[in-house]
C-alpha positions as a Markdown table, in Angstrom:
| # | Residue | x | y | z |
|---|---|---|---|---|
| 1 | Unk | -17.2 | 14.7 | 25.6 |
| 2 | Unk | -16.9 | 18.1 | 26.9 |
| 3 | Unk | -16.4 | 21.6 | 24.8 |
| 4 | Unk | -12.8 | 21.9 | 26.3 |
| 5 | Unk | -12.2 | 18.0 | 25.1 |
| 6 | Unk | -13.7 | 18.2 | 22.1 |
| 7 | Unk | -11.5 | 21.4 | 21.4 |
| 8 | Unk | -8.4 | 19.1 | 22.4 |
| 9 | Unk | -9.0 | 15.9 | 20.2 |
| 10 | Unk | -9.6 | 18.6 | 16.6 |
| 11 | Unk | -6.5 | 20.9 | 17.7 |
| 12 | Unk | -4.2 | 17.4 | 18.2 |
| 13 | Unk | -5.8 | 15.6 | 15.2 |
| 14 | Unk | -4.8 | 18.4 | 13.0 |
| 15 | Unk | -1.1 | 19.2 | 15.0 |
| 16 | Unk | -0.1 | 15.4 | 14.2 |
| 17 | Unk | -1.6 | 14.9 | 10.8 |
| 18 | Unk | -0.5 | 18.5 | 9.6 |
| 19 | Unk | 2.6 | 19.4 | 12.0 |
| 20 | Unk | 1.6 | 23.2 | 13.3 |
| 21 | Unk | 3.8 | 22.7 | 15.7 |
| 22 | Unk | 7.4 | 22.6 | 13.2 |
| 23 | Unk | 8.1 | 26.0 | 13.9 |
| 24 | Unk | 9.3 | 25.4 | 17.4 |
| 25 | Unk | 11.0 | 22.4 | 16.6 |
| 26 | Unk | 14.1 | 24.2 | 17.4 |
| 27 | Unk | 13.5 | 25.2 | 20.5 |
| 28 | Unk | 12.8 | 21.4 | 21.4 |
| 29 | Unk | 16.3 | 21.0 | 20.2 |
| 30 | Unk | 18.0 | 21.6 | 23.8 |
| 31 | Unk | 15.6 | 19.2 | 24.7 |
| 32 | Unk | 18.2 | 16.1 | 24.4 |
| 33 | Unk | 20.0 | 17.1 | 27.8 |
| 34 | Unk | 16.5 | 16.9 | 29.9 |
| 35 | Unk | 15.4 | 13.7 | 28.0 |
| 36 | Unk | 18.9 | 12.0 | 28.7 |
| 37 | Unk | 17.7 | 11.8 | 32.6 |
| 38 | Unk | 14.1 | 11.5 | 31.9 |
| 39 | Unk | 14.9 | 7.8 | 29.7 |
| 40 | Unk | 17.6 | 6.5 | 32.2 |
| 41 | Unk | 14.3 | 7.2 | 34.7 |
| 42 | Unk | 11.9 | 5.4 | 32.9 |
| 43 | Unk | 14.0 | 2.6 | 31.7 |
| 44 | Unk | 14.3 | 1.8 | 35.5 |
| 45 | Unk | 10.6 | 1.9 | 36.4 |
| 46 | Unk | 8.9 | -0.1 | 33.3 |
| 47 | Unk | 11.7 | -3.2 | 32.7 |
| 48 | Unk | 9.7 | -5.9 | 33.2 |
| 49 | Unk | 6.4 | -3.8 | 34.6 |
| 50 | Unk | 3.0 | -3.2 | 33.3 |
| 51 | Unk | 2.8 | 1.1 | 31.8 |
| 52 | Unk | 0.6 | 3.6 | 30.7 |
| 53 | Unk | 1.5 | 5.9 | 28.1 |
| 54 | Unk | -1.0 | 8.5 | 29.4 |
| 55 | Unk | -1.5 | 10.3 | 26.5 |
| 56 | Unk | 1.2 | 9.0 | 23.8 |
| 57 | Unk | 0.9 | 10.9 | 19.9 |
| 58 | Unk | 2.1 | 9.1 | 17.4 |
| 59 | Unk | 3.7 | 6.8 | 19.4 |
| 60 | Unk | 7.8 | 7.7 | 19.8 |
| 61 | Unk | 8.1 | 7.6 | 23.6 |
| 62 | Unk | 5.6 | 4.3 | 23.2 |
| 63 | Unk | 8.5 | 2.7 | 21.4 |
| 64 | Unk | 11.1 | 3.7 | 23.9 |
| 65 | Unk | 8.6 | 1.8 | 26.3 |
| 66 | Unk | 7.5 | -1.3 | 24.5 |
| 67 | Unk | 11.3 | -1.8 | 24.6 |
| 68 | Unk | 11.6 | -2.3 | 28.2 |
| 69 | Unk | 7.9 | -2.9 | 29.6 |
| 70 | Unk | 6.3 | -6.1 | 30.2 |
| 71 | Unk | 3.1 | -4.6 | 28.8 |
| 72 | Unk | 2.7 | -1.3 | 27.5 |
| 73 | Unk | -0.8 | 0.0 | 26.7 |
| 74 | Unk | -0.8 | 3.9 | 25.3 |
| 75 | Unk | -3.9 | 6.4 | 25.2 |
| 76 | Unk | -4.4 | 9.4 | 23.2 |
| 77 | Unk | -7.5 | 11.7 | 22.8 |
| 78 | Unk | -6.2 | 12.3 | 19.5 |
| 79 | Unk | -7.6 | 8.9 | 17.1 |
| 80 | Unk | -5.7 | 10.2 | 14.5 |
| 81 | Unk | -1.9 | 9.6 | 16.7 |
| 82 | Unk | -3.8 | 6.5 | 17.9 |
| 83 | Unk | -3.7 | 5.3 | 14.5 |
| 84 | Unk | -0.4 | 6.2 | 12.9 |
| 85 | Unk | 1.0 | 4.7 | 16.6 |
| 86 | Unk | -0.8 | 1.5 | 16.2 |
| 87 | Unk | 0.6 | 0.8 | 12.9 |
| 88 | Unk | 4.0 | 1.7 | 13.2 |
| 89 | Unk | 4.5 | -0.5 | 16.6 |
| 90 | Unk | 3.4 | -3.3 | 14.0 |
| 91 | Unk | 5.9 | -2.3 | 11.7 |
| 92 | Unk | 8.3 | -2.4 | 14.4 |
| 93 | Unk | 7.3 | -5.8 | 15.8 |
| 94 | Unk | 6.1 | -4.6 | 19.3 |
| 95 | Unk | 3.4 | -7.2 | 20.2 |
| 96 | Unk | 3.0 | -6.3 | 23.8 |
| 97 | Unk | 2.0 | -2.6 | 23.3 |
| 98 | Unk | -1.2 | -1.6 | 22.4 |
| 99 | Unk | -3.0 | 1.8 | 21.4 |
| 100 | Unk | -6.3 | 3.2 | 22.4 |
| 101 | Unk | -8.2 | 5.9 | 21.9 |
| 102 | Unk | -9.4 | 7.1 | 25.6 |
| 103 | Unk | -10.5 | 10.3 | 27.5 |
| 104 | Unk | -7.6 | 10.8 | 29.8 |
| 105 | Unk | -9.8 | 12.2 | 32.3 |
| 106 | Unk | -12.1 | 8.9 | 32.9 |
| 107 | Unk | -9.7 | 6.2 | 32.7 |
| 108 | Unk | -11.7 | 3.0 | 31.1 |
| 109 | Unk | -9.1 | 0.7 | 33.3 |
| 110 | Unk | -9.5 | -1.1 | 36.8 |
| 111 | Unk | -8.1 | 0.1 | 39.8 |
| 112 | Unk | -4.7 | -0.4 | 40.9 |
| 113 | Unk | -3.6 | -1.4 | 37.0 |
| 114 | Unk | -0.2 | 0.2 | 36.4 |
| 115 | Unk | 3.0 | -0.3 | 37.5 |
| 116 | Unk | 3.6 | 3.0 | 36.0 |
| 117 | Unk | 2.0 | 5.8 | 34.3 |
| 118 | Unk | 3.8 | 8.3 | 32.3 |
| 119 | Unk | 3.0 | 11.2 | 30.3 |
| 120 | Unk | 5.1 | 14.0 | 28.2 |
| 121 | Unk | 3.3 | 17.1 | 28.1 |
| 122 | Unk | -0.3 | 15.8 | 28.4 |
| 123 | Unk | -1.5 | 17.0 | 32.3 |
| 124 | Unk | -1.3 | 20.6 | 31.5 |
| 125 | Unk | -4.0 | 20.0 | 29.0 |
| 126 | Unk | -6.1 | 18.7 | 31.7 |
| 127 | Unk | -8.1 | 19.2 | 34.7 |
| 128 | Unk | -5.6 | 18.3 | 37.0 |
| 129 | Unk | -8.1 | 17.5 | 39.7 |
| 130 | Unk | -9.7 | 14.8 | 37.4 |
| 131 | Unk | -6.5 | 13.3 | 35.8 |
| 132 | Unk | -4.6 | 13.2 | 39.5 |
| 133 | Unk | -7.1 | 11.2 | 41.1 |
| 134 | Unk | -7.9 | 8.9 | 37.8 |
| 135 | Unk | -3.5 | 8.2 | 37.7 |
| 136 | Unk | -3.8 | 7.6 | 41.6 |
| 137 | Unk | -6.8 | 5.2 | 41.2 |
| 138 | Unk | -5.1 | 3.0 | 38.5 |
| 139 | Unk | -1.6 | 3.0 | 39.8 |
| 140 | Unk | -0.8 | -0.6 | 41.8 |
| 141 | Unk | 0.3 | -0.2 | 45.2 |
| 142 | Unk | 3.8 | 1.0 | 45.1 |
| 143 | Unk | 3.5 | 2.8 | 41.4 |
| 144 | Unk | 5.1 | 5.4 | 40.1 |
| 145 | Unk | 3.8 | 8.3 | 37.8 |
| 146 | Unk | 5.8 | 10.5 | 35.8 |
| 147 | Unk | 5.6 | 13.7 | 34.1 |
| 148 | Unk | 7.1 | 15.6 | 31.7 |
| 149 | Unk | 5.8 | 19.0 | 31.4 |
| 150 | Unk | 6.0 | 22.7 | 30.5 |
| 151 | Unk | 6.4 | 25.5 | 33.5 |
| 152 | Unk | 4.3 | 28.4 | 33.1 |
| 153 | Unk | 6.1 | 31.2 | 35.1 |
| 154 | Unk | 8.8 | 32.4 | 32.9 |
| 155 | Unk | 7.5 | 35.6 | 31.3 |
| 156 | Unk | 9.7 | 35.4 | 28.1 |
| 157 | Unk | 8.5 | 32.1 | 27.0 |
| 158 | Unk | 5.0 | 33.2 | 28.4 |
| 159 | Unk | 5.0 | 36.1 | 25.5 |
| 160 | Unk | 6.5 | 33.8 | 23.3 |
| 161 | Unk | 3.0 | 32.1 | 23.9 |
| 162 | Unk | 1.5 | 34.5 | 23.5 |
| 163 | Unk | 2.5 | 35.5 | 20.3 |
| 164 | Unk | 2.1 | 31.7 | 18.5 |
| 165 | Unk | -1.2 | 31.0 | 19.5 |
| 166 | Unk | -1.2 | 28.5 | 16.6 |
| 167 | Unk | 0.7 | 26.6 | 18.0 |
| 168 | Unk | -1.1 | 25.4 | 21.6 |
| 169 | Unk | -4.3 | 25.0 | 22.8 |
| 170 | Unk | -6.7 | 27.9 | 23.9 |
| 171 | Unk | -7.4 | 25.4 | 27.1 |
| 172 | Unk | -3.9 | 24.4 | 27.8 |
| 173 | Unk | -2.5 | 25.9 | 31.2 |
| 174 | Unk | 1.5 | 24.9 | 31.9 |
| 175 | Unk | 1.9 | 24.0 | 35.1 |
| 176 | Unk | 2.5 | 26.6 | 38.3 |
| 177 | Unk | 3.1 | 25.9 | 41.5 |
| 178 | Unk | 0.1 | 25.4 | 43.1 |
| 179 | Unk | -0.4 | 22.7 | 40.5 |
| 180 | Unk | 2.6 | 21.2 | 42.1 |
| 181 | Unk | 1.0 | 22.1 | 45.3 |
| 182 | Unk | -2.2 | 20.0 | 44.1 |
| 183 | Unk | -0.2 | 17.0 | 43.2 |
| 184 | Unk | 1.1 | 17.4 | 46.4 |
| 185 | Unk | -2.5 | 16.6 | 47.9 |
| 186 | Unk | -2.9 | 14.1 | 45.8 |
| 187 | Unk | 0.5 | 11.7 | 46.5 |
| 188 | Unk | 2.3 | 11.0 | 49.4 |
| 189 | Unk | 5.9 | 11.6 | 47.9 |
| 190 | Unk | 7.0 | 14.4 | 44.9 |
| 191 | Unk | 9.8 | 14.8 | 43.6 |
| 192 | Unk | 10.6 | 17.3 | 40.8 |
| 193 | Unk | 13.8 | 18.8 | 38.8 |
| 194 | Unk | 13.9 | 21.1 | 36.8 |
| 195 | Unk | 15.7 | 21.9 | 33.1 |
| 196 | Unk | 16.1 | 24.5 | 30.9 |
| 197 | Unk | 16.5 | 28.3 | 31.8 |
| 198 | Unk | 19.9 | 29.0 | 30.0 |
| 199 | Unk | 20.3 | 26.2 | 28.1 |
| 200 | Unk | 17.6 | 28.4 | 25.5 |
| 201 | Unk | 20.7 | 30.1 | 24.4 |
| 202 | Unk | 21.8 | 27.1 | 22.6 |
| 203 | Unk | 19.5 | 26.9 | 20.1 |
| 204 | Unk | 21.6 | 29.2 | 17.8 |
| 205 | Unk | 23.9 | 27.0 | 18.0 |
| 206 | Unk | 21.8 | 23.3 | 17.1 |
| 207 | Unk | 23.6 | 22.8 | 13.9 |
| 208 | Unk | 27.1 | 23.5 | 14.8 |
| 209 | Unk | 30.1 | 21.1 | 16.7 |
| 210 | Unk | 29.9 | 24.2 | 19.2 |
| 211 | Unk | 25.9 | 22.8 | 20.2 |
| 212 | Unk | 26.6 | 19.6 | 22.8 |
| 213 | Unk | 29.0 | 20.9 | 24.8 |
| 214 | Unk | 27.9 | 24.1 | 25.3 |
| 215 | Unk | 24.3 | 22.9 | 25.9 |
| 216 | Unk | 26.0 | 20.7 | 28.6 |
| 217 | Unk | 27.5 | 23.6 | 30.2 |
| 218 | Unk | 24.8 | 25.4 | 30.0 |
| 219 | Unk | 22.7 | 22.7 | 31.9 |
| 220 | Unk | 25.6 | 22.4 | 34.7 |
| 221 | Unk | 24.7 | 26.1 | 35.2 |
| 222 | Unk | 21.3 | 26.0 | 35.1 |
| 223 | Unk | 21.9 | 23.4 | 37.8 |
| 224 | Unk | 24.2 | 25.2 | 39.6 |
| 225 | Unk | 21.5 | 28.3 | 40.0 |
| 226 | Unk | 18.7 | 26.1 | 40.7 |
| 227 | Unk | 21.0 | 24.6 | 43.9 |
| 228 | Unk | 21.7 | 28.2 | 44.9 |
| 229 | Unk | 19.4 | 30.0 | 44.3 |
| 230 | Unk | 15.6 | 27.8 | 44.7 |
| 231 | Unk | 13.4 | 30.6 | 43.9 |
| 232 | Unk | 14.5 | 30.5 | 40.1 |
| 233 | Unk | 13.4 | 26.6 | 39.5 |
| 234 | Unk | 9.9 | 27.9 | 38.8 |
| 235 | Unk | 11.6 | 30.4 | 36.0 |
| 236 | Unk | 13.0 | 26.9 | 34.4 |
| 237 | Unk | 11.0 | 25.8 | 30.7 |
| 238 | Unk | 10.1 | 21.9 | 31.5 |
| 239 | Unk | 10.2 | 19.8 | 34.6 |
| 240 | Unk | 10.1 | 15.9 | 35.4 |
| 241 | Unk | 7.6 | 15.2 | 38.3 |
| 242 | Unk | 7.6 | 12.1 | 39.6 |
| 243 | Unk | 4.8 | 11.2 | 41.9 |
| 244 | Unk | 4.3 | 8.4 | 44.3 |
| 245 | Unk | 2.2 | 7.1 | 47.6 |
| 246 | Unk | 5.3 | 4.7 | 48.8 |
């Protein structure tokens, strides 16, 4: 395992078994509106198919999964989330899911495996040359892959960053647009929307009546700009790429 790796699996044993990340738990709050589109998405492309959690934590999106896939096998660098994952999908009485602990990067699984591979937040911890052609290589003919991930153009959440370096990876890069350009090379067909630019100034709000519906509207607007005005997608927080050779 390389430095960079190596550097990966201590940072996400200790963020899962000690939660460094809490403090931005808030943030994730506005989260709900993007993950409304990003489940009614999944739930179409794993009923009844075989998945890959590519790179799964503890497990919660795994769940969501198990529920609907045919088979559901989830990787993590982290043997620590691999764990805890494994043993609460017993708990819950998933027996067609199963955990393992696995390099992301060289993909201990045949070609043309998945019916679809999914990932939240994992490929901008990557090299994005090795994980694009690994997802390609094990994706069945007709596959889907799809991505949940951070933007890194916004300079406010940039120095926000900046300033919590306890809380990411010193190797992590979010994703810019000539990584999109790079999945670009990699599969025939991209498509990507993208969430949260407005909707920030919610978070004030995340405990109040006042929070959903403004966080809706918020979301129409952010929506709203994006359609008018392109050049400001790249300024949004997180974006759902889903990628494709059919």
């Amino acid at each position: 395992m390389s430095d960079r790796l190596s550097r990966e699996k201590e940072y996400h044993n200790k963020a899962f078994s000690q939660g460094v990340r809490k403090a931005a738990d808030k943030y994730y709050t506005i989260h709900k509106i993007s993950l409304e589109k990003l489940y009614i998405l999944l739930q179409k492309h794993a009923s009844g198919k075989r998945v890959l959690e590519y790179g799964c934590g503890p497990g919660h999106n795994a769940f969501f999964l198990a529920q609907h896939a045919r088979e559901l096998t989830a990787i993590d660098i982290s043997d620590f989330a691999i764990e805890i994952a494994a043993q609460k999908a017993n708990e819950l009485g998933f027996k067609n899911a199963s955990f393992v602990e696995m390099n992301a990067e060289e993909l201990d699984f045949e070609d043309n495996s998945f019916d679809l591979v999914f990932g939240n937040s994992i490929i901008h911890h990557l090299d994005l040359e090795k994980s694009f052609t690994e997802i390609k290589r094990v994706l069945k003919p007709g596959g889907k892959a799809i991505f949940y991930e951070p933007l890194g153009h916004n300079m406010l959440i940039n120095q926000y960053r900046k300033v919590t370096p306890q809380m990411r990876t010193e190797d992590e890069h979010p994703l810019l647009m000539k990584d999109i350009t790079l999945a670009r090379q990699h599969f025939k067909n991209l498509n990507i929307n993208f969430y949260h630019l407005s909707t920030l100034a919610a978070v004030p709000l995340r405990n109040t009546f006042l929070f959903d519906p403004f966080l809706r509207f918020l979301n129409a607007t952010d929506q709203l700009i994006f359609s008018l005005f392109p050049f400001m997608k790249k300024q949004a927080w997180f974006c759902i790429l889903e990628l494709s050779d059919s």
